[in-house]
C-alpha distance (Angstrom), angle and dihedral (degrees) to the residues before:
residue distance angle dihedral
X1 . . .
X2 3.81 . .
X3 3.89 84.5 .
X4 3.62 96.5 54.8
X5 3.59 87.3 50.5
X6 3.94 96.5 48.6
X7 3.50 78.3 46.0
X8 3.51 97.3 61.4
X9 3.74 91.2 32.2
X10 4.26 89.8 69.5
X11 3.83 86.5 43.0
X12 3.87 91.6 61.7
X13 3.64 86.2 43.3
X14 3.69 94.2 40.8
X15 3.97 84.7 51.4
X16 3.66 94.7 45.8
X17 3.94 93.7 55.3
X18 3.66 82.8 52.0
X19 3.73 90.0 57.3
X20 3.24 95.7 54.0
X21 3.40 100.8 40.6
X22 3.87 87.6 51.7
X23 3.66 90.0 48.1
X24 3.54 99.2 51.8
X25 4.22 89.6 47.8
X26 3.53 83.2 58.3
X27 3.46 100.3 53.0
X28 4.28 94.4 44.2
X29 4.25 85.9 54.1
X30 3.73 89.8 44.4
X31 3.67 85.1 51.2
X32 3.79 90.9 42.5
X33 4.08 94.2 44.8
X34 4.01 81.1 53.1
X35 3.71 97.6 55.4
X36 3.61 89.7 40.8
X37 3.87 98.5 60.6
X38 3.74 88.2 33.6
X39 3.81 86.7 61.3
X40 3.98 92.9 34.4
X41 4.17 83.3 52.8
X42 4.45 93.1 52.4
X43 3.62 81.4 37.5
X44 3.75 96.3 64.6
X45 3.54 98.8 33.2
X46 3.35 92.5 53.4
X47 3.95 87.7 54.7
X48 3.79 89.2 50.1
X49 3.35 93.2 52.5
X50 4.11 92.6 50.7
X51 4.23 80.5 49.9
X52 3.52 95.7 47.6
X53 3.85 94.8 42.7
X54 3.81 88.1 53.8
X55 3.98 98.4 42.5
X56 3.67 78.2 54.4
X57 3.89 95.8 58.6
X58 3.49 80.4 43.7
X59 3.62 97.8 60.3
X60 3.56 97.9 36.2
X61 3.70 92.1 51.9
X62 3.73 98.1 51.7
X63 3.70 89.8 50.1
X64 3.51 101.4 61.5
X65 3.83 85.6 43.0
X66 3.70 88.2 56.4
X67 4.46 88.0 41.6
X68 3.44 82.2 53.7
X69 3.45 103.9 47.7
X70 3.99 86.0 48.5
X71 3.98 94.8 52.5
X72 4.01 86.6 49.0
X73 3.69 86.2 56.3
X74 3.37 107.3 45.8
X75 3.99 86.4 41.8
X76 3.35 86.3 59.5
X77 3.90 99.6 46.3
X78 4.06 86.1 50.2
X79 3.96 81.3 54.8
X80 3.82 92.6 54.2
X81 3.81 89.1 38.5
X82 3.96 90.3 59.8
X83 3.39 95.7 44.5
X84 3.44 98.8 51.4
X85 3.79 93.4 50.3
X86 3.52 92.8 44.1
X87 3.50 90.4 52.2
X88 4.01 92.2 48.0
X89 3.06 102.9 27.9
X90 3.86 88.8 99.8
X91 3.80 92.6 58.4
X92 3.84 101.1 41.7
X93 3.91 92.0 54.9
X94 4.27 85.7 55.0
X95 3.29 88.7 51.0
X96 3.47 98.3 48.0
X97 3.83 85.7 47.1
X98 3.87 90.2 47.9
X99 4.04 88.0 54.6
X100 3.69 93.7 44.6
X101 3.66 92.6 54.4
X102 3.78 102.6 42.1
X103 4.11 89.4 68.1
């Protein structure tokens, strides 16, 4: 009888080492899980800050593409604008004569 209970004695004790031994696993992959996602999280911001930085080029770029586009434009209306009034300018001051002088 005393053997059965020395027997069952180590089992507990047997069990109990297990417990612990399962507990403290648990706790290192806990701790492991954590530094994984903590490294999975600086690893994706990190990534979103490489996107964002070049979707900012982007941007940037295709405005002054756009700014310059707009300043060739309106350069080019001026251009029309001072041709035609040099080219007229002759006949709007007659007429402007002509109206002054009919009163």
């Amino acid at each position: 009888m005393n053997g059965i209970i020395m027997g069952l004695y180590e089992i507990e004790e047997q069990a109990g080492k297990l417990m612990e031994e399962a507990a403290a696993r648990r706790e290192e992959l806990l701790e492991e899980n954590r530094r994984k996602m903590e490294d999975s999280a600086l690893e994706l911001e990190q990534e979103m800050e490489g996107r964002l930085s070049i979707l900012l080029s982007q941007l940037e770029e295709q405005t002054e593409q756009e700014i310059s586009k707009l300043v060739a434009k309106n350069q080019a209306e001026v251009a029309l604008l001072d041709e035609t009034y040099g080219e007229h300018l002759q006949e709007v001051a007659q007429q402007i004569v002509r109206k002054i002088t009919e009163v």
